[in-house]
Steps between C-alpha positions, in 0.01 A plus 500: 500500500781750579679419231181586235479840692869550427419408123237713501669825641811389256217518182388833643829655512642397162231621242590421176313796359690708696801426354397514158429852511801542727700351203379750271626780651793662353807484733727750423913496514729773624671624168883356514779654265604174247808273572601470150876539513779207502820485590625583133277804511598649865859440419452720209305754652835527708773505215265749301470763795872429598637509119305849448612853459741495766788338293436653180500846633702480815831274355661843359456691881588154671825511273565915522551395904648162496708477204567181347433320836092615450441089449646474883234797624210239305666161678478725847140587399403149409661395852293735704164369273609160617510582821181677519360266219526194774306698772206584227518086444433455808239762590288396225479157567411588822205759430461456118252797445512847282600707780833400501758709701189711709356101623871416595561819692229536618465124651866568658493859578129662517256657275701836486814380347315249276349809395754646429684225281204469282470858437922569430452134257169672307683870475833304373237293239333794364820729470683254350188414238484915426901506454520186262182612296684812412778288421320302236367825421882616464571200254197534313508860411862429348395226281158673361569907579208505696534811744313497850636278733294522791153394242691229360553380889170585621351298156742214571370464866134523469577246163673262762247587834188374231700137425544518932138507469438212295618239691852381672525236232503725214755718675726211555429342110646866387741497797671195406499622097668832592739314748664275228553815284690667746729215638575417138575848414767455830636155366596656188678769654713222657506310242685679262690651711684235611814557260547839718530300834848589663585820345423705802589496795242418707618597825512879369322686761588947452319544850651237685222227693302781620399533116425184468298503813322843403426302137352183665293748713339614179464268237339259796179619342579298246456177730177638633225278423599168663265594788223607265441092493353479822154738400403215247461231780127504471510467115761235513449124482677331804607840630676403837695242236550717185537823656886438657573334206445782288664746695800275520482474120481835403790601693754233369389523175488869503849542678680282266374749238576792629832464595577341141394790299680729749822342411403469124407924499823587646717235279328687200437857592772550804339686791511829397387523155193283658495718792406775300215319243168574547359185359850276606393153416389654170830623407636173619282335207589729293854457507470135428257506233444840339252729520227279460543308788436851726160480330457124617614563853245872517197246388695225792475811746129631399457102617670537799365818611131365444548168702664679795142757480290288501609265733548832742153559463404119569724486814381825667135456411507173695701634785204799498307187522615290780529832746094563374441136607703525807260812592700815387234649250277236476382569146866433349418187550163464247529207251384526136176238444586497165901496469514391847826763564496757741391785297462793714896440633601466155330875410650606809868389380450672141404785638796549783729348155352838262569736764826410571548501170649817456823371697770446215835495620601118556749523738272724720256289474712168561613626805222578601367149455791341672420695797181374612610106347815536722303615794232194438758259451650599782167423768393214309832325599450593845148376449664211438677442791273602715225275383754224556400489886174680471322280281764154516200254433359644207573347156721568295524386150854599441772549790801774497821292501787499725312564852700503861198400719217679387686816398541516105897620399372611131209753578738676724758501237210671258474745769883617499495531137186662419610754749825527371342547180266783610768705665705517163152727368545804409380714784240717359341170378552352838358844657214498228415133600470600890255780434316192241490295795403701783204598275421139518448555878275792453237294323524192703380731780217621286363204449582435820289773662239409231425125605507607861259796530264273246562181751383773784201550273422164451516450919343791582191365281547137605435628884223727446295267289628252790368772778190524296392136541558509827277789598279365262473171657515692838166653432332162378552368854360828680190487270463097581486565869 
């Protein structure tokens, strides 16, 4: 008998009916961004950011410092990318997300300083993006005799911000395309000039180490990109797998490059006749195949320059982003229904690209760029080490060799250099890059100031409606008795 009455209030429960109209209700799924990338494709998306302007426009400066030795100021900047390169392997396969460098701060160090990273990597992204679009701007006026340079930039980013737009995947397909060019364009350089190997000497240095030093401290934006790897995570397949892979990658393959052509531009040019080119690897080409061949490498460069945009533009608009999702600016963090990219970041990014546009001068701008990556580099290697005994038990993907305990030897190691690097600056740029980052400071307490008097808000109405039902239940009792 009991157990019919337990059949019966079992029937009663589960209605069939019930769930058939249940079932034809539409569930609805947070919008996700699209993990279309491989290993091939993130490794590319490194080389093609790393192998961009930076040594096809800062070689002849690099040289006019270091002499023939400029290939040692690339092996010390491929050192400290190593270094730094590791800690980024590590990171990521810890917290594999878009945020990057603000998620790793700020898990180690606070919201504030998080902040702060995220905001000195977006400035960096979108200054650098303005410089090198008037660079390809630079390179394509010469070949067509077109005139305004600052249109042709502002028409190559908005060109680049609407194939953002479209979708990661079709960013990457180009990527990759645009990639090939330009590492081909490097090969040949090396190529043929390996008949000139051992005609210079390469030790050659007219301002002594502290040249070579002062060079490595400025044509390091030509390794900046490696870390760019990380804001993909959430569009890459396997991402606490592929994404220290890729880093790894992109620096050893991009290393090996650099410091080749170095060597070959010197062998061919010497140091001060490529010191003093404005378009140095051009001239290099030209020397060892006639004039045409400074046509091939300008249409190589117009490559270049375009990759290392658009892949700016990628890379900030996801950092944007992951700070939106991580509740700085919450719309940032919006996702396209139809392209499923993060469209309002990626207007954001164009726009802060255009008006920075007008900034021309390279080396200014380089320097300036250098400043807020050294300062970055420089707390997400204490990051690092810190999150060694804050967070020992969480897992990690990938693991910083060479270890005494729990302290890691090579993040500190990225620490001394990146330092060392910084303080060779030129000072106004260092000066110039304190003002950019205490202004970083200023907002964060903004916002700051913001989300707290709205949080008071939100209290203050959460304990008067509270108050309210309480009176209100107050006077149901009087009225009962």
């Amino acid at each position: 008998m009991a157990s019919e009455k337990v059949g019966t209030a079992v029937q009663l429960k589960i209605n069939p009916e019930h769930f058939h109209k249940q079932s034809k209700l539409k569930v609805t799924r947070p919008v996700t961004l699209r993990r279309d990338l491989s290993l091939f494709q993130t490794t590319m998306a490194g080389v093609a950011i790393i192998v961009g302007a930076g040594i096809y426009a800062l070689i002849g400066s690099g040289a006019a410092q270091a002499g023939n030795a400029v290939w040692l100021s690339f092996g010390l900047g491929a050192l400290v990318a190593a270094f730094t390169g590791l800690s980024y392997a590590e990171l990521s396969s810890m917290f594999p997300k878009d945020a990057g460098e603000y998620l790793y701060t700020e898990r180690a160090f606070g919201k504030k300083l998080g902040f702060l990273m995220g905001y000195l990597v977006i400035i960096a992204g979108v200054i650098a993006a303005a410089a090198v679009a008037l660079g390809f701007a630079g390179y394509f006026s010469s070949l067509f005799g077109v005139g305004n340079l600052v249109f042709i930039a502002i028409l190559l980013i908005l060109a680049l911000t609407y194939v953002n737009y479209t979708g990661i995947k079709q960013s990457a397909t180009l990527n990759v395309f645009f990639s090939i060019i330009e590492v081909l364009g490097l090969v040949m350089i090396i190529v043929f000039s390996l008949k000139y190997f051992g005609k210079v000497d390469y030790f050659e240095m007219p301002n002594g180490l502290t040249g070579v030093f002062s060079a490595a401290a400025l044509i390091f934006f030509a390794y900046i990109g490696f870390d760019s790897i990380v804001k993909l995570s959430e569009e890459t397949k396997s991402a606490k797998k592929t994404i220290p892979l890729a880093l790894v990658l992109s620096i050893i393959i991009t290393s090996i490059l650099y410091v080749l052509v170095s060597a070959a531009a010197v062998s061919v040019l010497g140091w001060q006749e490529l010191g003093a080119s404005k378009a140095p690897l051009a001239d290099v080409a030209a020397k060892l195949l006639g004039p045409i061949a400074f046509v091939i490498l300008s249409v190589v460069a117009l490559f270049s320059t375009t990759t290392t945009v658009l892949i700016e533009l990628v890379v900030t608009s996801r950092m944007l982003y992951g700070m939106g999702k991580e509740g700085f600016i919450r719309k940032l963090s919006v996702i396209s229904q139809k392209t499923r990219t993060p469209h309002v970041a990626i207007i954001v990014a164009a726009v802060l690209a255009i008006l920075f546009s007008l900034l021309g001068k390279i080396n200014v701008v380089a320097g300036l760029t250098d400043f807020a990556i050294f300062a970055v580099f420089i707390v997400v290697n204490a990051s690092l080490i810190y999150l060694r005994y804050k967070e020992p038990n969480t897992k990690r993907g990938f693991r910083v060799p060479f270890s005494i305990g729990r302290f890691p030897v090579l993040p500190l190691l990225g620490i001394i250099t990146t330092a060392f690097l910084l303080i060779h600056l030129d000072k106004m740029i260092v000066l110039i890059g304190m003002i950019m980052t205490a202004f970083g400071f200023v907002i964060y307490s903004f916002f700051e100031k913001r989300s707290g008097s709205s949080q008071e808000g939100e209290d203050g109405k959460e304990s008067t409606g509270a108050a309210a039902k309480i009176k209100g239940k107050t006077k149901k009792r009087q009225k009962s008795r």
